[in-house]
C-alpha positions as CSV (number, residue, x, y, z in Angstrom):
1,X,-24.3,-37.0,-83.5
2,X,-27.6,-38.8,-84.4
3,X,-26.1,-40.4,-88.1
4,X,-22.6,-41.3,-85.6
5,X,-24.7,-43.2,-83.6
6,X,-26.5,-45.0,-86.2
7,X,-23.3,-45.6,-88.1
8,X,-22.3,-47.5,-84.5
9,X,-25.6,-49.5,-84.1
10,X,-25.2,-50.4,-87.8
11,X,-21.4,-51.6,-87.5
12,X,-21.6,-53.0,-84.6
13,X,-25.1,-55.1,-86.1
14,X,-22.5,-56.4,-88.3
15,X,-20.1,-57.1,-85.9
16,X,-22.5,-59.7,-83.9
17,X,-24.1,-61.3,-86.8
18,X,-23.0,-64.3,-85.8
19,X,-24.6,-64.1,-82.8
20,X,-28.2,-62.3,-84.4
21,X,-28.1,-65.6,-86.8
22,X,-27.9,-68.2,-84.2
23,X,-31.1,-66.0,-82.0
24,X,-33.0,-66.3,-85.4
25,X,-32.3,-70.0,-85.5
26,X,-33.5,-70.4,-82.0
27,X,-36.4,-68.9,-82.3
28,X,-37.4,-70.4,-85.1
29,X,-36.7,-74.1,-83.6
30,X,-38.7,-72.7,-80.7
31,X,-41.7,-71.7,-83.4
32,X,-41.5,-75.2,-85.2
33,X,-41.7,-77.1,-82.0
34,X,-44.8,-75.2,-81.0
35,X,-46.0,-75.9,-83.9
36,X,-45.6,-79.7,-83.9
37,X,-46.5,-79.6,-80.1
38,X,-49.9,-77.8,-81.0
39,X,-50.3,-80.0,-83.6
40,X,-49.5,-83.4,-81.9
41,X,-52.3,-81.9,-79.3
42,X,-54.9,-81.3,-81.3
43,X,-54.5,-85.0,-83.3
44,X,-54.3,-86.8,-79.6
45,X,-57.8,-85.0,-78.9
46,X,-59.5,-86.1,-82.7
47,X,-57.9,-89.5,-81.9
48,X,-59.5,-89.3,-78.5
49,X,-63.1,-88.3,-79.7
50,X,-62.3,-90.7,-82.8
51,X,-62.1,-93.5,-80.0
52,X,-65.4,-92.9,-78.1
53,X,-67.1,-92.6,-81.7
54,X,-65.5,-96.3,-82.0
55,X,-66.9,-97.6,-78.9
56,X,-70.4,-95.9,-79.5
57,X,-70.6,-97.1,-82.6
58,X,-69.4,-101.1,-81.4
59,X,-72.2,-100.5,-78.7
60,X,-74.7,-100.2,-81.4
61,X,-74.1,-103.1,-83.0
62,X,-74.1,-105.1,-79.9
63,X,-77.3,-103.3,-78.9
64,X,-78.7,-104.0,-82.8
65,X,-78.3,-107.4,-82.6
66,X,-80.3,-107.6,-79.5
67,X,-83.2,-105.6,-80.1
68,X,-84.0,-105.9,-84.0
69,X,-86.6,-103.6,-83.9
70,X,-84.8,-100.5,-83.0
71,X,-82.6,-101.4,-85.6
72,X,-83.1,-99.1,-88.1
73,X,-82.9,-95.9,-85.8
74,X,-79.7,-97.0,-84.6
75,X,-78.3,-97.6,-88.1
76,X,-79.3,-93.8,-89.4
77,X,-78.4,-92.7,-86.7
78,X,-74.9,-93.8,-85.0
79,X,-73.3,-96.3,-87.5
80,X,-74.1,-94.8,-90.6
81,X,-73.1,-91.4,-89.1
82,X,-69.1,-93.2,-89.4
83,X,-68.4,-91.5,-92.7
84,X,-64.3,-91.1,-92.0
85,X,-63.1,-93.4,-89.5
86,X,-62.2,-97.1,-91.3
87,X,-63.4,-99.9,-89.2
88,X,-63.8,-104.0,-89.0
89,X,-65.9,-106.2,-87.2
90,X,-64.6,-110.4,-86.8
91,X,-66.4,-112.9,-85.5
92,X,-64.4,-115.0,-83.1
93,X,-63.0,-117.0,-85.7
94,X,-61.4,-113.7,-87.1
95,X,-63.5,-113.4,-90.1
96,X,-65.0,-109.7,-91.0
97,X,-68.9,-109.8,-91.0
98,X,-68.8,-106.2,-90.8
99,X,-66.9,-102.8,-92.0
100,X,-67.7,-99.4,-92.7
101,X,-65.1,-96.7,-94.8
102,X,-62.6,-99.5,-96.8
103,X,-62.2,-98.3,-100.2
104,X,-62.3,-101.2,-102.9
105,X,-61.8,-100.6,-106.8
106,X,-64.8,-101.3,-109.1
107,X,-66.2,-104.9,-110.0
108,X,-63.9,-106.1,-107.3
109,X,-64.3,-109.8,-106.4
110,X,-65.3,-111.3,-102.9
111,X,-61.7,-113.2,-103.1
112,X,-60.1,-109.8,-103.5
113,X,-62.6,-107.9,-101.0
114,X,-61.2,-110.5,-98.0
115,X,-57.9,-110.4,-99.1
116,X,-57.9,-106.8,-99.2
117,X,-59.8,-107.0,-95.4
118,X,-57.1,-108.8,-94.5
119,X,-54.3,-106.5,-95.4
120,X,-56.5,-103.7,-93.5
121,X,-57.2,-105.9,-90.3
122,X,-53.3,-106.2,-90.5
123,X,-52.9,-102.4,-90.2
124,X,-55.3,-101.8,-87.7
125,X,-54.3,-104.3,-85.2
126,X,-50.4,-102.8,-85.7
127,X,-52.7,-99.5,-84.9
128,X,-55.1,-100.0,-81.6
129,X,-56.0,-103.2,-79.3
130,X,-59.8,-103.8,-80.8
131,X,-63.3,-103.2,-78.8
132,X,-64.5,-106.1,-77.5
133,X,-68.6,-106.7,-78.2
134,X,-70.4,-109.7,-76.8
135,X,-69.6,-112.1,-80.1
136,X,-67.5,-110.2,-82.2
137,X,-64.0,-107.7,-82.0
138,X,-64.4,-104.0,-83.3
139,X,-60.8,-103.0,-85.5
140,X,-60.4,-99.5,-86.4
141,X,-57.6,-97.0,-87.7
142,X,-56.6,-93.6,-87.7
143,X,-58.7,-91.7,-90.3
144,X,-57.4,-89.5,-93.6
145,X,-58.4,-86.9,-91.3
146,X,-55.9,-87.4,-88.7
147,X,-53.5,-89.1,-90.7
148,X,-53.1,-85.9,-92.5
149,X,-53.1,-83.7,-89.5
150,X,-50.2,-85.5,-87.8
151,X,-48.3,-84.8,-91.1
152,X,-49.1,-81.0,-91.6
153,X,-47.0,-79.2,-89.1
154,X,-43.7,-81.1,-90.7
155,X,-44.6,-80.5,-94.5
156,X,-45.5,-76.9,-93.7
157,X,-42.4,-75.9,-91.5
158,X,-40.4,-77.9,-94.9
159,X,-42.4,-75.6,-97.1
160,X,-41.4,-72.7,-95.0
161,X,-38.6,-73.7,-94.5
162,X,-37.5,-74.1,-98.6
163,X,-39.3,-70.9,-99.3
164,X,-37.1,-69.0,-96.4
165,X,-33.8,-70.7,-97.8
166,X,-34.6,-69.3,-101.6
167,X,-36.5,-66.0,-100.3
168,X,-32.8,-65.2,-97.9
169,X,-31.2,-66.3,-101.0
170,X,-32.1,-63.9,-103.4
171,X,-32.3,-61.3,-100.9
172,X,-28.8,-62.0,-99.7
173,X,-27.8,-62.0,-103.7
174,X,-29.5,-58.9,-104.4
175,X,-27.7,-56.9,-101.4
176,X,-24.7,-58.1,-102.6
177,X,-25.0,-57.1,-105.8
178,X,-26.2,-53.3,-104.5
179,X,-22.9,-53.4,-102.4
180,X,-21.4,-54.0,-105.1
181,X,-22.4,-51.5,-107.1
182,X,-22.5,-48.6,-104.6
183,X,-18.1,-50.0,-103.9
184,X,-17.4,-49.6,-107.5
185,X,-19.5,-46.3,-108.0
186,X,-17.7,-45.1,-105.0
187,X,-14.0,-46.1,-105.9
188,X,-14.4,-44.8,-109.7
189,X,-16.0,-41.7,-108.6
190,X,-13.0,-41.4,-106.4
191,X,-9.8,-42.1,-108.8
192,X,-12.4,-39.6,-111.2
193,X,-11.8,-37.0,-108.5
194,X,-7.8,-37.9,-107.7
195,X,-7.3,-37.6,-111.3
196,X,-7.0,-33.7,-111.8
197,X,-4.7,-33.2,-108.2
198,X,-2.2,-35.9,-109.5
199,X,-2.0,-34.2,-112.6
200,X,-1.1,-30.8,-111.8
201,X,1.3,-32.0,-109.2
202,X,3.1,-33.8,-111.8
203,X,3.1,-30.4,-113.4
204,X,4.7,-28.8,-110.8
205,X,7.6,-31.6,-110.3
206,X,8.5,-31.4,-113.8
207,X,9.0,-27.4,-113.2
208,X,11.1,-28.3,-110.0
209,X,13.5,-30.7,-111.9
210,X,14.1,-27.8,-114.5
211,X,14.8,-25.2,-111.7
212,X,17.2,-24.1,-109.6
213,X,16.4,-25.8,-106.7
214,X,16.8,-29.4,-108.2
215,X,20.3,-29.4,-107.7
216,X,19.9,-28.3,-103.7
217,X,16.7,-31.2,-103.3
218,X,17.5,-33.9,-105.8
219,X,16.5,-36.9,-103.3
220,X,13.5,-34.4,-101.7
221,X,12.0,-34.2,-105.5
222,X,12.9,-37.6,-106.7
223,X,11.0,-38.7,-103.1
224,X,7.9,-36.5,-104.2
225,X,8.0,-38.3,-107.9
226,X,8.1,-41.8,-106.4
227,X,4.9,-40.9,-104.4
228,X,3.6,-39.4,-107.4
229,X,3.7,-42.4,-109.4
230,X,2.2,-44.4,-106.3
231,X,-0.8,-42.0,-106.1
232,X,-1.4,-42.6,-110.3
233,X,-1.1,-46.4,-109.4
234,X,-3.3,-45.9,-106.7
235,X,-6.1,-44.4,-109.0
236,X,-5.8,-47.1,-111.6
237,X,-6.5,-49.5,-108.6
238,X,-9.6,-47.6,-107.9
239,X,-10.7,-48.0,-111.3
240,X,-10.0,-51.2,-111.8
241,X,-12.3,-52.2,-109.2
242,X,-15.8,-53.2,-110.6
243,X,-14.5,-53.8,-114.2
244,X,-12.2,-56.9,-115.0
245,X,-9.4,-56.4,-114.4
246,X,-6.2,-57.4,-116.9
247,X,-4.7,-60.6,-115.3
248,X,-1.3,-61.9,-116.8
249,X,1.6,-64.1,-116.1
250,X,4.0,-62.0,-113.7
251,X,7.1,-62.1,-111.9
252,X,5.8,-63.0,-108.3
253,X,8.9,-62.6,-106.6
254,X,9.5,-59.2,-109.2
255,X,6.1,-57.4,-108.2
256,X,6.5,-57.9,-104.7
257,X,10.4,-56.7,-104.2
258,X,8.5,-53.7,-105.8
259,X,6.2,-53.0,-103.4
260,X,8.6,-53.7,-100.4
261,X,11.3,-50.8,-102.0
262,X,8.4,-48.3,-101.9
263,X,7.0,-49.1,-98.3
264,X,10.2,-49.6,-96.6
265,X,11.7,-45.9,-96.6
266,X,7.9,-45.2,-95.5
267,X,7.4,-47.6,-92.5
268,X,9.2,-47.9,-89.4
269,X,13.4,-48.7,-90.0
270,X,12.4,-50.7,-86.8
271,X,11.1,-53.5,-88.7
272,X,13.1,-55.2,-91.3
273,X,11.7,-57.5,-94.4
274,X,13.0,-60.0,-96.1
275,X,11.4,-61.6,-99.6
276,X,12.6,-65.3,-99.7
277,X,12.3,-66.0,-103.3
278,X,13.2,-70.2,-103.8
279,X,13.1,-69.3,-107.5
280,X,13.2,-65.9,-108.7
281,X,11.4,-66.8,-112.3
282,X,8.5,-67.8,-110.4
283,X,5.3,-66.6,-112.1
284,X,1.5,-66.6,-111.5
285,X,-1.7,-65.2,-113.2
286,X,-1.9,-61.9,-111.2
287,X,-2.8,-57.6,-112.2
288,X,0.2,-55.9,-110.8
289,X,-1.2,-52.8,-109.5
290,X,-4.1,-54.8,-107.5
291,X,-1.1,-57.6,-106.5
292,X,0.9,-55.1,-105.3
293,X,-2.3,-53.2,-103.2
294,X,-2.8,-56.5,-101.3
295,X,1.2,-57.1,-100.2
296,X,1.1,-53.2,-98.9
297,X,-1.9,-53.6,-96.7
298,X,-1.0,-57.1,-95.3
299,X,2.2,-55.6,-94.4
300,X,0.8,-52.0,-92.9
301,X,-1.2,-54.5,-90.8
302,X,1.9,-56.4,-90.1
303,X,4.1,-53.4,-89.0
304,X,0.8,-52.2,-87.0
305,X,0.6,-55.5,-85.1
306,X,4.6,-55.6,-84.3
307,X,3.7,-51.7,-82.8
308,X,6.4,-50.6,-85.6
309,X,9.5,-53.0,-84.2
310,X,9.8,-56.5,-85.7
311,X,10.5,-58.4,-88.6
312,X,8.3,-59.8,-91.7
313,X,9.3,-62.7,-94.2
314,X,7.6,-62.9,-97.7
315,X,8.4,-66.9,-98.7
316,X,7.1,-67.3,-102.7
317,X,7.4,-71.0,-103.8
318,X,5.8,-72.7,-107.0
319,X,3.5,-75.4,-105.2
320,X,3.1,-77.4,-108.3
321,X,2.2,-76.2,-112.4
322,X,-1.4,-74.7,-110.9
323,X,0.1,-72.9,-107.9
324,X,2.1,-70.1,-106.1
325,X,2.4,-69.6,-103.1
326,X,3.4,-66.6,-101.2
327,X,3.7,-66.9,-96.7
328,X,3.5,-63.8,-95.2
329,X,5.0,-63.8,-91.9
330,X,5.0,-61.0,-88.7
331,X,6.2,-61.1,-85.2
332,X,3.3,-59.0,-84.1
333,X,0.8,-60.1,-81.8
334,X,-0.8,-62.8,-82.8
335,X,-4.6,-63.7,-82.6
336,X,-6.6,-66.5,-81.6
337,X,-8.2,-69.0,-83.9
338,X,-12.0,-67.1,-83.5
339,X,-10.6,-64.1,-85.6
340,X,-8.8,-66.6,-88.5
341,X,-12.3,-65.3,-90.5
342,X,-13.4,-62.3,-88.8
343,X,-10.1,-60.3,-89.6
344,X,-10.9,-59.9,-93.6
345,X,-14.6,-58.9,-92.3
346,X,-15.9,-55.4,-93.1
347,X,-14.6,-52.8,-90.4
348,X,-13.0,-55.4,-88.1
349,X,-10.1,-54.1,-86.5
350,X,-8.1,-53.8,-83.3
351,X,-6.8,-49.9,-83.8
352,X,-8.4,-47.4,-82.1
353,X,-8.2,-45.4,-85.6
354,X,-9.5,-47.1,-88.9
355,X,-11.8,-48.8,-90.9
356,X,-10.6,-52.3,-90.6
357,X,-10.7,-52.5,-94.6
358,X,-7.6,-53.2,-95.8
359,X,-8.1,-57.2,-94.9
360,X,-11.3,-57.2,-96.6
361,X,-9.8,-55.5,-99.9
362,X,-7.1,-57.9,-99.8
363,X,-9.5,-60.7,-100.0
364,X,-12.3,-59.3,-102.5
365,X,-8.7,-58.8,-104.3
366,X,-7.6,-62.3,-104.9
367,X,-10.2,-64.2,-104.4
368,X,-12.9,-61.8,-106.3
369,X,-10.4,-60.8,-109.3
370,X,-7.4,-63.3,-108.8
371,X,-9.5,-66.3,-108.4
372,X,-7.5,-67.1,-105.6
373,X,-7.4,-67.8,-101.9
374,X,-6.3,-65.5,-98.7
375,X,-6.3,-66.9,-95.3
376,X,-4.9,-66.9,-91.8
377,X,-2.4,-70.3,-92.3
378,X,-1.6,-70.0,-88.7
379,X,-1.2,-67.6,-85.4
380,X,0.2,-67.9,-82.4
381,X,-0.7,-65.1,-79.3
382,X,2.8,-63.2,-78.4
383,X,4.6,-64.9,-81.1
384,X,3.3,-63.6,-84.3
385,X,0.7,-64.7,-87.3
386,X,1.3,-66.2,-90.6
387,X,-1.1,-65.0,-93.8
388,X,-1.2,-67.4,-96.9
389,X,-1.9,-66.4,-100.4
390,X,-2.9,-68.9,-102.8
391,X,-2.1,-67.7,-106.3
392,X,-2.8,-69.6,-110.5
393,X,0.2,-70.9,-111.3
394,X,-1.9,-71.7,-114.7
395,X,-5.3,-71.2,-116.3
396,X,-6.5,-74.3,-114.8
397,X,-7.9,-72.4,-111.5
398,X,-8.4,-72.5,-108.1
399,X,-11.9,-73.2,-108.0
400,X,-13.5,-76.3,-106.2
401,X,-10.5,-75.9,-103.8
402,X,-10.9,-74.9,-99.9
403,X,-8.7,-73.6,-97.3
404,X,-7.9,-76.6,-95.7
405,X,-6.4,-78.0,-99.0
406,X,-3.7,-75.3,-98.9
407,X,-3.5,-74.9,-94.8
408,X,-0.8,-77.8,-94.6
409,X,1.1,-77.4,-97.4
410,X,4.4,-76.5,-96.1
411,X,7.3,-74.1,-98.2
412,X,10.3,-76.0,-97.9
């Protein structure tokens, strides 16, 4: 009961990742601007205090060129204190007679030093109205100090922020690639273990056809050796999956009349399918047994959706020399446009019984081995929904194409 519930939490974590994305996103815009807001505090308070040093500091020159004698307490002690904040003092004509904290480059000339005052002067006026003193204006800027501080916050959320894209990255890849190895360890291990059941019931249909009784249940037995076959296709499906696969011109419309003679005596006589084939020679680069997996489950899910009464069209058409396209068409239910993507996800479905993975093996199918594209082309609620398949029609690939490249492309 415990490992049932777990299973639940787990699936249905999956289920609302979506939704567990977008809280993580919000809370980290939430951290960020606290950050910045913190940040943007803490420089308005050092460009506060930075501001009262300014106006001491103006005050002791004013007061320093009243009363020369205390002169050189008030120089050690208040303006030669400034050590980080850059500042200018003009004369009413606008000419610096003092300034504490400009850098200038060695052996620089007087001509340079003003122009150079200038330039600064320039800066600090765009910066803060000036001090007034008795004869003279006091210009000052923002130190490296606080220049710096109002920068941190937004080149460390962008450092976070780079290192959280690559860290998700390869943490993302890396769980993908265990996935991946636990599906193909789990499939192999599986068509390993169907192996020595299929075999001995071939056994035992070759004994039937040389008995007695073959006469009596010809179609029974011949039934029995169909679904045989199907389970032996069924295992080399299995294995093929995690190993690369053999992918070779084929008979589109061939390969999936195929697959529709063995499902329809299995499904309900309730719902009838048609293959529209514009050009029975049509071929594409596909693997057979995998080709054939992906037009039975589309179509279980098909004859699910109509509740076993209905009809399904297959329409194959050569696009152009890359690609083939095959439509395939229900009058089942219908879905809205929020499950166009969620339908091939892991354990989606609408029945009360299943594991909602035929979709998803259909698209790790073509996509993953086909190099191909599988998507919802369109659905209507009550009316029925339309899946496209996207196949090579040559070596040249699929690859740098999207969805909506192949979403209007109409068969005619």
């Amino acid at each position: 009961m415990k490992n049932k519930l777990q299973d639940f939490a787990t699936l249905d974590l999956y289920q609302n990742k979506s939704r567990i994305k977008w809280l993580v996103i919000i809370c980290s815009v939430i951290i960020s601007f606290g950050s910045i807001i913190y940040t943007n505090k803490l420089v308005e308070e050092l460009r506060e205090r930075e501001k009262r040093q300014i106006e001491l500091l103006a005050k002791a020159w004013e007061y320093a060129s009243i009363y020369a004698e205390n002169l050189t307490f008030i120089n050690q002690e208040i303006i030669q204190q400034n050590t980080s904040i850059p500042v200018i003092v003009v004369d009413a004509q606008n000419n610096p007679i003092e300034y504490r904290n400009i850098g200038f480059r060695k052996n620089v000339t007087e001509e340079e030093k003003n122009k150079l005052l200038q330039k600064e002067l320039v800066k600090m006026k765009a910066q803060y109205e000036p001090i007034p003193t008795e004869d003279a204006l006091v210009y000052y800027r923002n130190s490296e100090l606080l220049t710096s501080l109002r920068f941190y916050p937004y080149v460390q959320l962008s450092v976070i922020l780079v290192f959280g894209v690559l860290a998700y990255a390869v943490f993302n890849q890396s769980k993908v690639a265990e996935q991946n190895r636990v599906w193909a360890g789990l499939t192999k291990e599986t068509a390993h273990q169907l192996g020595t059941p299929i075999a001995s019931l071939m056994a035992w249909i070759d004994y039937l056809k040389n008995s007695p009784v073959w006469e009596e249940n010809k179609e029974v037995i011949q039934e029995m050796d169909k679904d045989v076959v199907k389970l032996r296709m069924v295992t080399e499906r299995f294995s093929s999956i995690g190993s690369k696969p053999s992918i070779q011109l084929e008979n589109v419309f061939s390969v999936i009349d195929e697959a529709i003679n063995y499902l329809r005596p299995r499904i309900s006589s309730k719902v009838d399918i048609k293959i529209n084939g514009y050009a029975n020679n049509i071929e594409a680069l596909i693997n057979r047994p995998l080709f054939e997996w992906v037009i039975e489950n589309i179509c279980k899910n098909a004859v699910d959706a109509m509740k076993g009464q209905g009809a399904i069209s297959i329409d194959i058409v050569k696009e152009s020399e890359k690609f083939v396209f095959v439509d395939i068409t229900d009058t089942g239910k219908g879905m809205d446009k929020g499950m166009y993507n969620k339908v091939f996800n892991p354990g989606f479905t609408t029945r009360q019984r299943g594991w909602g993975l035929g979709l998803t093996l259909a698209k790790r199918i073509i996509e993953g081995y086909h190099k191909g594209k599988i998507f919802v082309k369109q659905s209507e609620l009550g009316k029925g929904t339309t899946f496209r398949i996207v196949l090579q029609g040559s070596k040249d690939g699929i690859s740098g194409f999207k969805r909506e490249d192949f979403l209007h492309q109409e068969i005619v």
